[in-house]
C-alpha positions, 0 to 999 in steps of 0.5 A, spaced: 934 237 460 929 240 455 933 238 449 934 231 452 926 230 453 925 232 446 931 227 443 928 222 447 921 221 444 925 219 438 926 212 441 924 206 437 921 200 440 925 197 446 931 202 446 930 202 454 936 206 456 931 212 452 926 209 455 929 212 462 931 218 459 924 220 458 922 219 465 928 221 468 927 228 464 920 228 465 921 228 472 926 234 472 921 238 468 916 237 471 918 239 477 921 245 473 915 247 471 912 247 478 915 254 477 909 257 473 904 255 478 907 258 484 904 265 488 911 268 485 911 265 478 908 272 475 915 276 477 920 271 474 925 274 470 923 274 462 928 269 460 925 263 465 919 265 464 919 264 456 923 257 459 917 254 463 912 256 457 916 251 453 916 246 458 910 246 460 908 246 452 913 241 451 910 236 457 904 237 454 905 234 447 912 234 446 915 235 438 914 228 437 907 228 437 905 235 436 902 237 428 907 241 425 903 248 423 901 249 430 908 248 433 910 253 427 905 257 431 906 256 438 914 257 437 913 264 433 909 265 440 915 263 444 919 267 440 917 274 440 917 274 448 925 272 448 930 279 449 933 280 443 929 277 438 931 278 430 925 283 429 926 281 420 926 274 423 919 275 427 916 278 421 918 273 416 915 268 420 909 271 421 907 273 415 910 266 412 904 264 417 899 269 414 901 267 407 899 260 408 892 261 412 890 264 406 892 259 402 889 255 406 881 259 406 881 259 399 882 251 399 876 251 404 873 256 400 873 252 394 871 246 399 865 248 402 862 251 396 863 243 393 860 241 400 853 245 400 853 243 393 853 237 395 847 237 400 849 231 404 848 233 410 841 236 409 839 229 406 842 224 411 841 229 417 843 223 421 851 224 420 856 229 423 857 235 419 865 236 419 867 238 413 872 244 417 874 238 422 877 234 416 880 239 412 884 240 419 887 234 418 889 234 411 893 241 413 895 237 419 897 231 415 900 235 409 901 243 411 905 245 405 903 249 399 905 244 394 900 238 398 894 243 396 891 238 391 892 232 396 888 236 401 882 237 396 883 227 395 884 227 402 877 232 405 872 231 399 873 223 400 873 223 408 868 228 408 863 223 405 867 217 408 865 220 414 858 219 413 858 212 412 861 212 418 855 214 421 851 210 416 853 204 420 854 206 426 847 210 427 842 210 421 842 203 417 837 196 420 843 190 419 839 188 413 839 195 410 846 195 411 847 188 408 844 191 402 848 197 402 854 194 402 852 188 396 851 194 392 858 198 393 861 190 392 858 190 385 859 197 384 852 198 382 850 204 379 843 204 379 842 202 386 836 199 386 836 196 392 838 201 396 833 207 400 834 214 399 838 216 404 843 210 402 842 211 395 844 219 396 850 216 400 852 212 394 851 217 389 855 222 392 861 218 393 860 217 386 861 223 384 867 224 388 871 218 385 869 221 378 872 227 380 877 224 381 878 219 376 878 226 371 884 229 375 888 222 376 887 220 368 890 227 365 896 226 370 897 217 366 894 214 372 888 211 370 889 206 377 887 210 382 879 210 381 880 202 381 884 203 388 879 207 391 874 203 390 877 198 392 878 201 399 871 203 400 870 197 398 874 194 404 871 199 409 865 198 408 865 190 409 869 192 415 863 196 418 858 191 416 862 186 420 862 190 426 854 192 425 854 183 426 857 184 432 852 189 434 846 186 431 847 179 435 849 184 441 856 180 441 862 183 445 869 180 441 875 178 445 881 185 444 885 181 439 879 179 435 876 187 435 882 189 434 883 184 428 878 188 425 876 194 427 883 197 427 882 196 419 876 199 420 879 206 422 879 208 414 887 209 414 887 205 408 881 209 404 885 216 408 892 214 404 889 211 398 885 218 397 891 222 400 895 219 393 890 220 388 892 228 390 900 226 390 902 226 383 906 221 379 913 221 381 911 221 390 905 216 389 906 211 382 902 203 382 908 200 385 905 205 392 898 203 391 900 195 391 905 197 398 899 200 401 894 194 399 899 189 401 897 192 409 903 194 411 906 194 418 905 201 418 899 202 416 896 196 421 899 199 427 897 205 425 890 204 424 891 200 430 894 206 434 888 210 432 882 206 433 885 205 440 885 213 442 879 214 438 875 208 444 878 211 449 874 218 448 869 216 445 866 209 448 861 212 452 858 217 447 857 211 442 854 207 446 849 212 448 848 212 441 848 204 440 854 201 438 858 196 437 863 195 443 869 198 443 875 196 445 874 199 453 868 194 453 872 189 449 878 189 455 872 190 461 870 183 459 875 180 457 880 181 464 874 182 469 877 190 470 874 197 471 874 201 466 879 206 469 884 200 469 882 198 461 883 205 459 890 205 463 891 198 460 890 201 452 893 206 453 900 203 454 899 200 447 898 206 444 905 207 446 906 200 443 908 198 436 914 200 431 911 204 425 917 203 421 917 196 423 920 193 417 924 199 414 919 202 408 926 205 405 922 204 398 917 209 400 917 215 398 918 219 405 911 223 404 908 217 403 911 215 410 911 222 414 903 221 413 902 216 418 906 219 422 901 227 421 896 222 423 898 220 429 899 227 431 892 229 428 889 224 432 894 226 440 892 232 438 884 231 438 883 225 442 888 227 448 883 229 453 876 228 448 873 226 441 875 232 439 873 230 432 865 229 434 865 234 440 869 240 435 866 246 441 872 245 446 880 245 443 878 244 437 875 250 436 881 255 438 886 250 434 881 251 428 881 258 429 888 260 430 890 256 423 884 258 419 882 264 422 885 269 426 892 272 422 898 273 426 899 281 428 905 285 424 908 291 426 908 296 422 
């Protein structure tokens, strides 16, 4: 039965006799894990209870949409409890965990040194600081050893980006902004138009491009920088156009805002950057122009992502002053309560078919990070913004991937 739940949650788009299968299972399982809270659940018999463990995992977040380096972790679990388990084999994994956990804290050694260097945060003390929190994703999206310069593109890029995030949702007056996007349109070093806090932004993206620039050059691929400021370029004229909508207190019909604020996600700058550290042979020209092209993948993506994204964190942004997300944008609009909204939103997240048409030309690690950010994101967005509000299951996860090793017998 588990089997068949986990077989199910491959179905594409429109399979309904898989589309049952996942309801008939997740009944039966359901009704099986109720074992695990009964007053008798503490005396079952090893083997059943290791079964209920991965059943009540398994309902949770099945294996479709679990990050991969934490299923590794949780199934090591499972492992050693099961009666006559191979003790070499437990032994191997967990050191193959432990030998990546190092790998990864010296990447985040590496990483944070260049961010305190940067001083960023001190100098825009408006921002969120969650370099740790981005680095979470690139390991998410790219766990194995041979991904470690595309988790450096990935994090640096996305660490600042997520300052110009707040920049425009929190800081910047619509003129400011209006300014501040001009000047990255042009690609004006100077910025003399630009204030402090703008201008340091500018300047530190700079910085990180350039670094780029010196890695993707020696390897033939002097392109890479054009892409990524045109993805910059992109995004920002994105939350230009949401801080209008702000600005004039204008609430979007849905397909409006998704229209744009799917695009607004920065998947496009998130890829493009995730390239820049992928090599030749993964991630040629050909791969950038596919990207820019704004393939189906890539917008349903977004879409999926900003959706959830809305979901938890529209009563925080609003506090602080934000455009309206797509749970005011269905309130309006359908004349519903925010319950029925979020219920109806959720339902197209389930929506949409990622490989819609078949992206056979696409290197498949180019399209296996799609699918790790759509896991990253049901991972962090499931029950709260855990990307902003990191104190909560963020926390343990952060902690279980790249802190606490694993215990080796002697």
């Amino acid at each position: 039965m588990l089997s068949l739940y986990e077989a199910a949650y491959l179905r594409n788009q429109g399979e309904s006799i898989l589309d049952d299968a996942v309801q008939f299972t997740k009944s039966h399982l359901t009704s099986a894990a109720s074992m695990a809270e009964s007053p008798d659940s503490s005396e079952l018999p090893l083997p059943e209870a290791v079964v209920v463990e991965r059943i009540a995992h398994a309902l949770e977040r099945p294996l479709r949409k679990g990050v991969a380096i934490l299923e590794h972790l949780f199934f090591i679990s499972v492992y050693e409890k099961m009666a006559g388990h191979d003790g070499t084999l437990l032994r191997l994994a967990k050191l193959s965990f432990n030998v990546l956990q190092n790998m990864y804290q010296k990447e985040l050694k590496v990483l944070t040194k260049w961010w305190i260097d940067l001083d960023l945060i001190r100098r825009n003390d408006y921002a969120r600081d969650k370099l740790v929190e981005v680095y979470f994703w690139a390991v998410g999206c790219l766990w194995e050893p041979k991904f470690e310069l595309a988790r450096y593109t990935f994090t640096t890029i996305i660490t600042i980006g997520s300052v110009f995030d707040d920049t425009y949702d929190a800081y910047g007056s619509l003129d400011e902004l209006e300014l501040f996007t001009a000047a990255i349109e042009r690609w004006d070093p100077s910025m003399n138009s630009l204030n402090g806090k703008m201008k340091v932004l500018f300047e530190a993206m700079i910085t990180g491009f350039d670094e780029i620039d010196i890695i993707t050059s020696q390897e033939g691929r002097p392109y890479c920088l054009e892409y990524a400021k045109l993805s910059l370029k992109n995004m920002t004229k994105l939350y230009m156009e949401e801080a209008r909508w702000l600005a004039k207190a204008y609430v979007p019909t849905l397909e409006e805002y998704r229209l744009i604020s799917s695009l607004s996600t920065t998947y496009q700058s998130i890829v493009c950057a995730t390239l820049c550290g992928l090599g030749t042979e993964v991630a040629p020209k050909e791969v950038f122009d596919w990207l820019f092209a704004e393939p189906n993948i890539l917008v349903v993506s977004s879409d999926h992502c900003r959706l959830m994204d809305d979901i938890m964190s529209h009563k925080f942004e609003q506090e602080r002053g934000h455009v309206a997300s797509s749970v005011e944008c269905y309130m309006l609009q359908y004349g519903v309560s925010n319950e029925e909204a979020v219920d109806a939103l959720n339902e197209m997240v389930e929506e949409g078919e990622l490989l819609d048409p078949p992206c056979r030309h696409i290197p498949k690690e180019v399209l296996s990070l799609f699918l790790g950010f759509e896991q990253v994101m049901d991972v962090l967005y499931k029950y709260s913004d855990g990307y902003t509000h990191s104190d909560t299951t963020t926390k343990d996860m952060l902690t279980a991937l790249l802190v606490v090793p694993l215990p080796i017998a002697p």
